[in-house]
N, CA, C and O atoms as a GROMACS GRO file, in nm:
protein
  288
    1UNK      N    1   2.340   3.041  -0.564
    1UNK     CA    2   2.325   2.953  -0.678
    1UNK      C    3   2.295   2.810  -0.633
    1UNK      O    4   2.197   2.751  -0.680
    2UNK      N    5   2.370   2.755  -0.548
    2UNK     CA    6   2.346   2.613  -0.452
    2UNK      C    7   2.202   2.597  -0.388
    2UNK      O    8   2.134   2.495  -0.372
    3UNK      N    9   2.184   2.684  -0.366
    3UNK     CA   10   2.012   2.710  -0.310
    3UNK      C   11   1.956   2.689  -0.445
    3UNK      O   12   1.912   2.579  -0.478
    4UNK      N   13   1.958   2.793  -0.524
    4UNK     CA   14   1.862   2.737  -0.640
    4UNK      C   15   1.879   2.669  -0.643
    4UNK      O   16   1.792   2.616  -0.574
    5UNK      N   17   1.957   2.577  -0.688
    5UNK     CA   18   1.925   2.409  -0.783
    5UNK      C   19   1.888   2.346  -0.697
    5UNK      O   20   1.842   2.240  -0.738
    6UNK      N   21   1.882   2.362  -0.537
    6UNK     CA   22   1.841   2.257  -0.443
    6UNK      C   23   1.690   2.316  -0.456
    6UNK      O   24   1.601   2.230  -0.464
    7UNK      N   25   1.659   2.425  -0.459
    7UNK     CA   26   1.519   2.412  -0.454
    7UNK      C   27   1.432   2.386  -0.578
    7UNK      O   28   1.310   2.365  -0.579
    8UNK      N   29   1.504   2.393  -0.666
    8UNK     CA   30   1.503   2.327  -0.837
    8UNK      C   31   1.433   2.187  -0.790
    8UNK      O   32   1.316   2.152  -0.806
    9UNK      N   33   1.550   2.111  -0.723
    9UNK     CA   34   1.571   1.958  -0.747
    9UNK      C   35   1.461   1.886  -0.616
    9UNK      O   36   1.428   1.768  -0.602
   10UNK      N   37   1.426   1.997  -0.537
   10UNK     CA   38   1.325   1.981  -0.419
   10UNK      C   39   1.179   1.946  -0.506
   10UNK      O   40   1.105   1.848  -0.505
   11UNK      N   41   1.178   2.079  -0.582
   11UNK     CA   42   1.070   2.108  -0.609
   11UNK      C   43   1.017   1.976  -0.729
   11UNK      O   44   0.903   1.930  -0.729
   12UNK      N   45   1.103   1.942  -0.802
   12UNK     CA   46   1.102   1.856  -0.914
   12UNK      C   47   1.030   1.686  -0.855
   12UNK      O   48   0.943   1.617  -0.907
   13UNK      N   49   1.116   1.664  -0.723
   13UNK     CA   50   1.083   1.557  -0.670
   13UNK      C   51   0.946   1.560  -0.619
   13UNK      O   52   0.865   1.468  -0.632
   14UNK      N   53   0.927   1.667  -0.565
   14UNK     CA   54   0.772   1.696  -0.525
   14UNK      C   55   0.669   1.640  -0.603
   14UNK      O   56   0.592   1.550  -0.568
   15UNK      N   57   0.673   1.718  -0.748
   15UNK     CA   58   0.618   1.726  -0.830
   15UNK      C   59   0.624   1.590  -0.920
   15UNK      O   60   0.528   1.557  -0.991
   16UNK      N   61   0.750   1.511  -0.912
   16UNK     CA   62   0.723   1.385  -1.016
   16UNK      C   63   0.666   1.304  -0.874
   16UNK      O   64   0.606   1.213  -0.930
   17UNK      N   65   0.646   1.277  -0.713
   17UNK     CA   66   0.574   1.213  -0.666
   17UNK      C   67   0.410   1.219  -0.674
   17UNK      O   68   0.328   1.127  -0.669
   18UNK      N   69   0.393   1.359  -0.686
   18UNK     CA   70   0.275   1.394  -0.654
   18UNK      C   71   0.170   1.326  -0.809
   18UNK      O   72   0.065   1.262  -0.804
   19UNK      N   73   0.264   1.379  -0.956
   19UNK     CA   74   0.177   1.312  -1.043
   19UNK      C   75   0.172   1.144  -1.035
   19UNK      O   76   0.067   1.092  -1.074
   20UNK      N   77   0.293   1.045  -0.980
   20UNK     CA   78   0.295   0.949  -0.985
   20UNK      C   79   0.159   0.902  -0.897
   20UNK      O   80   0.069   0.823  -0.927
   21UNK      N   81   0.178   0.972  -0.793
   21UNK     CA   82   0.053   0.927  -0.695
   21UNK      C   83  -0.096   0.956  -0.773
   21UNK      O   84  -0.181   0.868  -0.760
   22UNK      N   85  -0.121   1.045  -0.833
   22UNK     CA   86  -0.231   1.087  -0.917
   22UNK      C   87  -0.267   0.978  -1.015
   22UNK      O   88  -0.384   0.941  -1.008
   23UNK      N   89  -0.182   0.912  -1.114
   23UNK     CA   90  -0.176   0.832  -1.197
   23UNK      C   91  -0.213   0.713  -1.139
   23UNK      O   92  -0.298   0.662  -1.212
   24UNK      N   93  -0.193   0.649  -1.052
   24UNK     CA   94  -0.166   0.503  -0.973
   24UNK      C   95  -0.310   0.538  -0.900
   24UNK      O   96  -0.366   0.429  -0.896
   25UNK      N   97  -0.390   0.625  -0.846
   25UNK     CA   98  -0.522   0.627  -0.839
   25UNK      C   99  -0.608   0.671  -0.925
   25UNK      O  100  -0.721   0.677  -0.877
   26UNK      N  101  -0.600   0.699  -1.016
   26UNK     CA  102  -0.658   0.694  -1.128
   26UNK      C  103  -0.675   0.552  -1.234
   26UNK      O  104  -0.745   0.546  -1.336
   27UNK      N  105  -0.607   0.466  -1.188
   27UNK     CA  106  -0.626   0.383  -1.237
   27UNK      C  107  -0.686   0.236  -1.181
   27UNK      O  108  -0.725   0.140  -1.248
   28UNK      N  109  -0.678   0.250  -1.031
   28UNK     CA  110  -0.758   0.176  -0.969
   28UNK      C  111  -0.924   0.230  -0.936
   28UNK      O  112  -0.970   0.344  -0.942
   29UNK      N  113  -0.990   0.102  -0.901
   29UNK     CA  114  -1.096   0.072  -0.888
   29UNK      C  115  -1.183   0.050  -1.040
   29UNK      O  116  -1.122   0.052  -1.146
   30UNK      N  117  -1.329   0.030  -1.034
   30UNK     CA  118  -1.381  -0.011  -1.150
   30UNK      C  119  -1.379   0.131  -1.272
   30UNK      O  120  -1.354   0.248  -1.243
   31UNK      N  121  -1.402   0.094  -1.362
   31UNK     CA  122  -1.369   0.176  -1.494
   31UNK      C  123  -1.442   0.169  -1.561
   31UNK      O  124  -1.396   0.083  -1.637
   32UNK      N  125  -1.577   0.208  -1.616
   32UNK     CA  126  -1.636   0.197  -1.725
   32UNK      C  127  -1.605   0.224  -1.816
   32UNK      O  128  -1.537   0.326  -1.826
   33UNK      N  129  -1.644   0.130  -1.962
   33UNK     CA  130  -1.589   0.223  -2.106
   33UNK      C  131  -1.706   0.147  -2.188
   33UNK      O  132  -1.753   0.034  -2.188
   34UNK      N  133  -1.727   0.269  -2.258
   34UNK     CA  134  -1.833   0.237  -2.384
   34UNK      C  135  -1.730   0.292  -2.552
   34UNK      O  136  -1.661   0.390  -2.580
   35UNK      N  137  -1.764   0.194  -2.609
   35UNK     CA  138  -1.694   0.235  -2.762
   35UNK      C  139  -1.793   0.293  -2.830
   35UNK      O  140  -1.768   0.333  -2.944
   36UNK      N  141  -1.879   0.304  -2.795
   36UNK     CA  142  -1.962   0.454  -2.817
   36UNK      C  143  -2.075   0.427  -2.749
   36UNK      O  144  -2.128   0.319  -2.722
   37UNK      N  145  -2.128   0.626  -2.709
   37UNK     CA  146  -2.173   0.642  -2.586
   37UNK      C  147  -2.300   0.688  -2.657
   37UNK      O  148  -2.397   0.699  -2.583
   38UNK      N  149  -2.325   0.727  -2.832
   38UNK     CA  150  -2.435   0.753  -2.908
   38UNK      C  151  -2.432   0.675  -3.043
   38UNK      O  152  -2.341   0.623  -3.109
   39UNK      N  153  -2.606   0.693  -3.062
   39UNK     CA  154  -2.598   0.589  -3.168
   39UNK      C  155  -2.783   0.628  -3.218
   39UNK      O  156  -2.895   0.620  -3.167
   40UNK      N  157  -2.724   0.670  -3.339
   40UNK     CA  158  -2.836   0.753  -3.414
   40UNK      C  159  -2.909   0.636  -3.472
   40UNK      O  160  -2.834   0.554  -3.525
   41UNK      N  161  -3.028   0.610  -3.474
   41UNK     CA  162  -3.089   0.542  -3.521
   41UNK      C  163  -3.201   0.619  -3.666
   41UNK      O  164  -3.260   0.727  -3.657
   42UNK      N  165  -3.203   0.546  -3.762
   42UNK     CA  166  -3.231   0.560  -3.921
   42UNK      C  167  -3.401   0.628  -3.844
   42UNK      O  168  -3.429   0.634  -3.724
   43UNK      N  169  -3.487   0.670  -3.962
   43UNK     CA  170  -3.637   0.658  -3.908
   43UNK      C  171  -3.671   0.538  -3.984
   43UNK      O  172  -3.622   0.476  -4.078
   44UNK      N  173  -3.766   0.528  -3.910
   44UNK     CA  174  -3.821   0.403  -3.895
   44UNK      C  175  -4.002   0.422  -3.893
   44UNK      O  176  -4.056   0.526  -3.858
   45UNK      N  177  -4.066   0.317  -3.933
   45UNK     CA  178  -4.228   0.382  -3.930
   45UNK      C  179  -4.248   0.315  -3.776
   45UNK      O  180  -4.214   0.209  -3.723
   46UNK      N  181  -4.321   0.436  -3.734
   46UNK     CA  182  -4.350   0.447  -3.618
   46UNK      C  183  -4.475   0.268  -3.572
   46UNK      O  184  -4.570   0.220  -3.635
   47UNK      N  185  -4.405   0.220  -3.430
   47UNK     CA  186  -4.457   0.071  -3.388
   47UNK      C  187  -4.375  -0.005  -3.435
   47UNK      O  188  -4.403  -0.123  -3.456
   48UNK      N  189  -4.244   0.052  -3.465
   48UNK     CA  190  -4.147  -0.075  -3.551
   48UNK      C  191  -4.089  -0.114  -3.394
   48UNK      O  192  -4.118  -0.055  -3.290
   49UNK      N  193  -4.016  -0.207  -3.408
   49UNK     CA  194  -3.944  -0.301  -3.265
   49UNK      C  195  -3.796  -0.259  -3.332
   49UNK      O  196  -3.777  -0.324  -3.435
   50UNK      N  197  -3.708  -0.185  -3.306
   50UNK     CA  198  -3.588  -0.177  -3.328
   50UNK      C  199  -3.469  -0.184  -3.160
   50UNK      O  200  -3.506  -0.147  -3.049
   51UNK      N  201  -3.338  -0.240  -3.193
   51UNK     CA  202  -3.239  -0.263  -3.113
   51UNK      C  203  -3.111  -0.222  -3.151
   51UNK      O  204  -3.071  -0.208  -3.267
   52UNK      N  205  -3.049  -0.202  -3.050
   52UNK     CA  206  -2.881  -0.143  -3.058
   52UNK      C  207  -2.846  -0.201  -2.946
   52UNK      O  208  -2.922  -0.194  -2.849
   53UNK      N  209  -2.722  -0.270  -2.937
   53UNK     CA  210  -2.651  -0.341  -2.833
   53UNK      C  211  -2.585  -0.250  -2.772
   53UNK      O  212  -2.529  -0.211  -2.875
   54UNK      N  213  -2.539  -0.174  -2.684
   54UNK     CA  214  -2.439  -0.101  -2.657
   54UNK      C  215  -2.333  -0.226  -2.548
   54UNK      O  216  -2.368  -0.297  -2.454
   55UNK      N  217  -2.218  -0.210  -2.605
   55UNK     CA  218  -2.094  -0.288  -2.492
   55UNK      C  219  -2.015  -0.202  -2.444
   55UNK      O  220  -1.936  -0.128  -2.501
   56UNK      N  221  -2.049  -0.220  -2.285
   56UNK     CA  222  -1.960  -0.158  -2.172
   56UNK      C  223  -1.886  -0.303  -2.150
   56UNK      O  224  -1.914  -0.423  -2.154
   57UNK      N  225  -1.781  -0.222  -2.124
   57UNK     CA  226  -1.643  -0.319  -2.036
   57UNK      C  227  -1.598  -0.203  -1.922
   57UNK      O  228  -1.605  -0.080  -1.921
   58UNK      N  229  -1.547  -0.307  -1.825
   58UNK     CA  230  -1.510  -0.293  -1.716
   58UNK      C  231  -1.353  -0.307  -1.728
   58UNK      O  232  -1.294  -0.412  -1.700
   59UNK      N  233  -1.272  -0.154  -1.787
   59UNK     CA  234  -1.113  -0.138  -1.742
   59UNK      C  235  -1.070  -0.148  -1.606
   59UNK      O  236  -0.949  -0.144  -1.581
   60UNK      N  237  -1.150  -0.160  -1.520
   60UNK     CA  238  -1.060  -0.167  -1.407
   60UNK      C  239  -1.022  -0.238  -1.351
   60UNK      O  240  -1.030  -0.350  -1.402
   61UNK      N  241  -0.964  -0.232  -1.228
   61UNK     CA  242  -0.974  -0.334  -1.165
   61UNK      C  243  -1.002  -0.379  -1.079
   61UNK      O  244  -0.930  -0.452  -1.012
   62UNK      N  245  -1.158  -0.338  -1.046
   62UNK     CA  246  -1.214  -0.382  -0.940
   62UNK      C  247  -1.354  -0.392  -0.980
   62UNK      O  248  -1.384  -0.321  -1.076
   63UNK      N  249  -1.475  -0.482  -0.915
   63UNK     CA  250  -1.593  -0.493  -0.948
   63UNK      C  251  -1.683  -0.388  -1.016
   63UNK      O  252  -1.717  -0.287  -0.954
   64UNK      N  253  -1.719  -0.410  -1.138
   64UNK     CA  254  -1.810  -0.257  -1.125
   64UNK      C  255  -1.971  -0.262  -1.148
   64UNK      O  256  -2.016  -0.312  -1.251
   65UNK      N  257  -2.020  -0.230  -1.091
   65UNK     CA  258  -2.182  -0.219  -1.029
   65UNK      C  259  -2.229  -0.162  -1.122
   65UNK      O  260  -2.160  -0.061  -1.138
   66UNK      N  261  -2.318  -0.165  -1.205
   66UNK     CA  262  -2.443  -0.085  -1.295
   66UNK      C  263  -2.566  -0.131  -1.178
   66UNK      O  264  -2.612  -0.240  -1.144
   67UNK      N  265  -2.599   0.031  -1.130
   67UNK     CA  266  -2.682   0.049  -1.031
   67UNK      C  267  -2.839   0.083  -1.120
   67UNK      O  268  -2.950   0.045  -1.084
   68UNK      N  269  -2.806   0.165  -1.240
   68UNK     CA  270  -2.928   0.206  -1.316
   68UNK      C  271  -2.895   0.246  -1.454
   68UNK      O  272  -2.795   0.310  -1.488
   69UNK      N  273  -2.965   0.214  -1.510
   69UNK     CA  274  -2.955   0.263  -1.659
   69UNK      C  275  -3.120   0.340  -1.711
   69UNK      O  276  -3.227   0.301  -1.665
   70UNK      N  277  -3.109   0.444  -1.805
   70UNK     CA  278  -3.179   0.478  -1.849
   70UNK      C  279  -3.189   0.534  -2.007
   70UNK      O  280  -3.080   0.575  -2.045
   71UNK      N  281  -3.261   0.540  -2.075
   71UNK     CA  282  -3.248   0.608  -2.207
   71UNK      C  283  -3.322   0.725  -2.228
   71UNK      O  284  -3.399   0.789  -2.156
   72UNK      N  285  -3.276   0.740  -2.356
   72UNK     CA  286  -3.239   0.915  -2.368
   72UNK      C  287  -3.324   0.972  -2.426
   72UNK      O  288  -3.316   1.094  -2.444
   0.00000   0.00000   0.00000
């Protein structure tokens, strides 16, 4: 019975380090976020000049690089 709960209480510690460590890198370095990632546009007669802003922010916390962008 002493064995179990030690390997209970082994196993538990394991397991709350291992997600802590998971969490704490997951949250470093840069982070992109878009508050939306689509955006339907109305029709329009064709040669019209139309725009949509999209805003990315940077959750993280470290520099973050936009190397390329393209559309869809």
């Amino acid at each position: 019975m002493k064995k179990t709960i030690i390997m209970l209480i082994v196993g538990y510690m394991m397991t709350a380090s291992v997600t802590g460590y998971a969490s704490d890198s997951a949250a470093s370095g840069p982070q992109a976020f878009l508050s939306e990632g689509i955006y339907e546009f109305q029709p329009v007669v064709e040669g019209t000049h139309i725009v949509h802003d999209f805003i990315l922010q940077n959750r993280g916390d470290e520099i973050l690089e936009i190397v390329k962008i393209e559309s869809g």
